[in-house]
N, C-alpha and C positions, 0 to 999 in steps of 0.2 A: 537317350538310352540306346546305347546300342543293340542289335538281335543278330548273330554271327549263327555259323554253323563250321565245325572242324569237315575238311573232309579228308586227308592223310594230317602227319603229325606236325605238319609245320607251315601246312594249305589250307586257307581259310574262304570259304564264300562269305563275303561283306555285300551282297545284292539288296535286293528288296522286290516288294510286290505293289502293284497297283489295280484296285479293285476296282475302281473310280471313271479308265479311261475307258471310253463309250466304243469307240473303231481305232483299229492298230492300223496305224498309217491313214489317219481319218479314210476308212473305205472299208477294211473287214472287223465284223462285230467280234469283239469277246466276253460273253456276256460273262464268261469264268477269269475274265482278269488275264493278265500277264505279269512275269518276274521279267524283271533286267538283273543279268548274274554279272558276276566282276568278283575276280580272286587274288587274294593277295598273301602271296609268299612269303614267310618270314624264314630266311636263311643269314649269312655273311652279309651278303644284300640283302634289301626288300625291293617286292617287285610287286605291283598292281597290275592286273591283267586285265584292261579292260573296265571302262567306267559305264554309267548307266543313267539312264535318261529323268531330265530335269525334274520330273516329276517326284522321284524318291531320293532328290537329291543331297535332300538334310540327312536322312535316314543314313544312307554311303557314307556322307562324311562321319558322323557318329558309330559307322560299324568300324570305318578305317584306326578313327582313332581309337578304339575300345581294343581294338587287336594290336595296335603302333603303339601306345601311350606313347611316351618320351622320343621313340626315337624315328629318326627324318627317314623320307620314302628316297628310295634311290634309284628306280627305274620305273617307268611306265609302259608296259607294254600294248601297244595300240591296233590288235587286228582286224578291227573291222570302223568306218569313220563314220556308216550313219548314226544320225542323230538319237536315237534311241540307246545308244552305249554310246555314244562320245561328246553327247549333251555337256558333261560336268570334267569334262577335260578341265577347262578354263578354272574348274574351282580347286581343284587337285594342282594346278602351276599355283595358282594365288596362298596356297596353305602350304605349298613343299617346293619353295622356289628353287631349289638344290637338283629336283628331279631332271631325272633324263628319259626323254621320251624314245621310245624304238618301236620302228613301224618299217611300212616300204616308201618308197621315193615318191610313188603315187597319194602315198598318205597323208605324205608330207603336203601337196596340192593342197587336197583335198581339205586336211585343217586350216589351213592356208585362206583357201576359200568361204570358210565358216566362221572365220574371223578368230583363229587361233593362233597367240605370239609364239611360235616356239623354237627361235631363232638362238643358234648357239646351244639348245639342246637335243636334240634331232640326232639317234644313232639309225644312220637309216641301213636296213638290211634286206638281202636277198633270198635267194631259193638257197638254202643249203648251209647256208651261215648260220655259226654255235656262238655261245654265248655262255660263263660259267656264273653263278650268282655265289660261289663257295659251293656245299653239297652239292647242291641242285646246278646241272647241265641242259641246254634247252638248246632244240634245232630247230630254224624258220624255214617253214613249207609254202610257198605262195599259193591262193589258190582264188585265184582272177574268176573275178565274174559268177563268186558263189557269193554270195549274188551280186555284188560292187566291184569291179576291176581294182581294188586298191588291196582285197581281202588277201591276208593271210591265215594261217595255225600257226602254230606252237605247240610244241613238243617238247614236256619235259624228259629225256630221255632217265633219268634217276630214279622217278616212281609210275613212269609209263602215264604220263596224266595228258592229255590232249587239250588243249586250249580250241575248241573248235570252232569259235567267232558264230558265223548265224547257221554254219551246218549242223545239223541232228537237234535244233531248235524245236518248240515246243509253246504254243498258245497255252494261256493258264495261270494262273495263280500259284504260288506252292503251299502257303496256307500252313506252315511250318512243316514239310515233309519235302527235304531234297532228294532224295536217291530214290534211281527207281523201284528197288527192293523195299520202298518205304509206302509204298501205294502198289495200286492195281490197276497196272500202265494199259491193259487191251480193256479195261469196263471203260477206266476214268479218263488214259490221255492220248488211245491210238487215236482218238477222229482229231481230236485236234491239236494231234504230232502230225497226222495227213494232211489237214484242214493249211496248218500255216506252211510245209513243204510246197504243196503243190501251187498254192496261190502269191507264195512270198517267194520259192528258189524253182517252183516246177519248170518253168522256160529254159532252165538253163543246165540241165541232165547232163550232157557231155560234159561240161566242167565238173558237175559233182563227181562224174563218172571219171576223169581224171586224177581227185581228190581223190577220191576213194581207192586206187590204185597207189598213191600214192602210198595212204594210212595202211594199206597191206603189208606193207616193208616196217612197219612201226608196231615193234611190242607194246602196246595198249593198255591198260590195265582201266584207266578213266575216262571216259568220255566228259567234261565240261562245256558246254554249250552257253549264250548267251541269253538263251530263254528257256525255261522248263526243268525237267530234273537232270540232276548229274548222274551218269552213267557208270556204274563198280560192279558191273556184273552182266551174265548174259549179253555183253556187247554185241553176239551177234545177228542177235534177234531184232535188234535195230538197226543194224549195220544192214541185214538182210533185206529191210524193207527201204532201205534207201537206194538197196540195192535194184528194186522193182521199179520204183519211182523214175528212180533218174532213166532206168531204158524204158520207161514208160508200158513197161509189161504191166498186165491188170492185176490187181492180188487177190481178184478171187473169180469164180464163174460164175454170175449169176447176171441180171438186167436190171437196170437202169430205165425208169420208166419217167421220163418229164413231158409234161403238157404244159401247155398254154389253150386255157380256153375262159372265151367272154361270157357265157350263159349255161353254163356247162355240159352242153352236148362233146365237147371234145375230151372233157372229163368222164364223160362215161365211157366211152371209145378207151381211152386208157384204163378203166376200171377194169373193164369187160375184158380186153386184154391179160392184164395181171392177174385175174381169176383163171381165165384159158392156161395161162404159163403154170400156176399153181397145180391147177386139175390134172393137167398134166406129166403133172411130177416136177416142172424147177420152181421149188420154194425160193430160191436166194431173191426175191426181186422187191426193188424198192421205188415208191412212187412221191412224185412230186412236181406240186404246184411250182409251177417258174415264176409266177407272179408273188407268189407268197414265200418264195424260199430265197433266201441271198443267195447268188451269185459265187460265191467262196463256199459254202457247203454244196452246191453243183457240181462245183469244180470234184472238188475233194471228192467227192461220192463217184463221178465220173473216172477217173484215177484207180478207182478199187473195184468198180465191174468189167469187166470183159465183154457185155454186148449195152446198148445202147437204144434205149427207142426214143424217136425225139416225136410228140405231138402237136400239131401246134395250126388254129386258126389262120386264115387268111385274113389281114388286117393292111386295109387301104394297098391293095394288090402287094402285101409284101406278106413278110413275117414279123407275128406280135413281136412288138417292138422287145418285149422283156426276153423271148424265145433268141432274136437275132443279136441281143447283147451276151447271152448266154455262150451262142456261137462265137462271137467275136474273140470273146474270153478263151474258149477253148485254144482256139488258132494261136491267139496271141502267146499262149502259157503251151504252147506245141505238143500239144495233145495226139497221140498217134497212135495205130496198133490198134484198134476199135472195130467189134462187127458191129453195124448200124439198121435200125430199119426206122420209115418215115411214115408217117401216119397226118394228113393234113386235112382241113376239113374248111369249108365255102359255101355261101351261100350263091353264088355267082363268080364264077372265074378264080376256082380254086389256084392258088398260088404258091404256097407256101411251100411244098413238096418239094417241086422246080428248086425253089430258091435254095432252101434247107441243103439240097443235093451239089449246089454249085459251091455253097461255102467247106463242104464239107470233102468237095475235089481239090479246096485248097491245104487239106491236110495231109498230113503223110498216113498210107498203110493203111487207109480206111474202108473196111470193106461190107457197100454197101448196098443191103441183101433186098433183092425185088420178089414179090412185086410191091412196089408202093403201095400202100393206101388212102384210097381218096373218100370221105363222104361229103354229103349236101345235106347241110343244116344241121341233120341228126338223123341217129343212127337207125337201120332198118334191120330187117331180118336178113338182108342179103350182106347188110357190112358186119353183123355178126357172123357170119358162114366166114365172110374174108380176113375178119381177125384173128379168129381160131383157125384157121390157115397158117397164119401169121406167125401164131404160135408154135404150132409146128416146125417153120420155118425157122425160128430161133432156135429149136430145142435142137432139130438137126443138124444146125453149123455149127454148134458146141460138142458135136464127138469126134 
């Protein structure tokens, strides 16, 4: 049985949901599911935009043919080749051997690679190349290294609909509601519209930041994405925060407070803290376990504060190992633009601070505010005096 959704008069989403799979890209949870989206054009031609991963694979062919009945696919178009959309390539040739695939030359590799025949179909296209399906006109935008050097957009220039491969993606289930106007996108899907930016495309801001210059020049009307809801409205409300993302500006002023601690003397140290910043007058601040929190909601939360405190025991003369994975993460995904303060804590040959401070000179723009804080085992009346110091100390670099 097929389950379609119209989104203009002759634009179909044929996607699907899976509620089922545990970690997206076996590593970050979603415990609310993900959609894989894929649209298919019925004009002069037909055109598939995008297929969707093995998992909802019966479902796709069932929406394709519910929208196709009788008649044959005659394009495919392929912007983006990981395997989460281009899983069911292979079944899409096998049921429409007539099709003709259009993608970039990269692309071509790349199914090439994944053990896709698609030899003597293959219209391979550039930056700037049109294409007419009848009605509908569509322009290809390349747009390398969001997040796969092979990715392109699509542009239908007729009804302003943007084919946007993994940009302006979206962790989630849809749960029968596509469009943003159809939910309440800042309760139910900012964190984890944030969540999969920064953790699946956040490394790579200057090319969004390319991309997005590009889609300037392009009257807009829909935003279509490969994961999450389809965008008809307020476009630049998310346009906006991608806008933040990709320069890695914070989107809001408040603290970021993560510990690491084994017995939780280091946990009180952070508590103590985040009450001082409160008492003080900055409510925005949010606290977290690094051993209890994944790593991908780190991230994400890191991304949306403006300061920074990092807490974190001295463990086998280094840093908890869960605190220096956390770090690693940061650097890797180019985390920048961040005021920081360090708060480390030792029973002997406190460590962590040092260390924390060396990883965090390997980032850009990071500006990180002394004095350090050190205690011994747990906290005295004197590392209360210097917390609430501390506090201070943040509330004054945020005017």
């Amino acid at each position: 049985m097929h389950c379609v959704r119209k989104i203009t008069d002759d634009l179909y989403w044929v996607g699907g949901n899976d509620n089922r799979l545990a970690l997206f890209e076996n590593i970050h949870p979603i415990p609310k599911g993900v959609s894989y989206n894929s649209y298919l054009l019925v004009d002069e031609k037909t055109v598939l935009f995008d297929t969707v991963d093995w998992s909802i694979c019966r479902q796709f062919l069932d929406n394709i043919k519910g929208v196709l009945g009788d008649r044959p696919l005659d394009y495919m178009v392929i912007n983006h080749v990981e395997p989460d959309h281009a899983a069911s390539i292979e079944e899409i040739l096998i049921r429409y051997p007539e099709v003709k695939v259009v993608c970039t030359e990269k692309a071509v590799l790349f199914m090439q690679q994944f053990g896709f025949n698609i030899d003597g179909r293959a219209v391979v296209v550039k930056e700037g190349d049109t294409m007419s399906f009848g009605k509908h006109n569509v322009v290809y935008v390349t747009a390398p290294m969001v997040h796969w050097p092979e990715v392109m957009v699509t542009f239908d220039t007729t009804d302003g609909v943007l084919f946007a491969a993994d940009a302006f993606g979206t962790f989630g289930a849809l749960g029968g509601k596509l469009f943003n106007d159809e939910m309440d996108f800042d309760r139910g899907w900012l964190e984890e519209a944030r969540r999969y930016y920064t953790n699946i495309v956040g490394k790579y801001g200057p090319h969004v930041q390319s991309l997005l210059k590009k889609a300037g020049g392009l009257d807009i009307k829909y935003i279509c994405p490969l994961h999450g809801p389809v965008w008809r409205n307020n476009l630049g409300y998310f346009i906006d925060k991608y806008q933040k993302w990709s320069t890695y500006e914070p989107e809001e002023k408040g603290v970021l407070i993560v510990y690491a601690s084994m017995y939780g003397n280091t946990e009180t140290a952070a508590n103590y803290l985040a009450t001082q910043l409160v008492e003080k007058g900055m409510t925005n601040v949010a606290v977290y376990d690094v051993s209890k929190t994944h790593v991908s909601y780190l991230i994400s939360e890191t991304f949306k504060y403006s300061h920074l405190v990092l807490a974190s025991v001295t463990y086998n003369l280094n840093i908890f190992p869960p605190m220096h994975d956390y770090l690693v993460d940061m650097k890797a995904l180019n985390l920048q633009k961040r005021t920081v303060a360090l708060l480390e804590n030792g029973s002997w040959a406190p460590q962590s601070g040092k260390l924390m401070r060396e990883l965090l000179g390997q980032m850009k723009d990071m500006n990180i505010l002394d004095p350090e804080i050190s205690i011994n085992s747990s906290m005295r009346e004197e590392d209360g005096d210097s917390l609430a110091g501390l506090a201070d100390s943040i509330i004054e670099s945020m005017k």
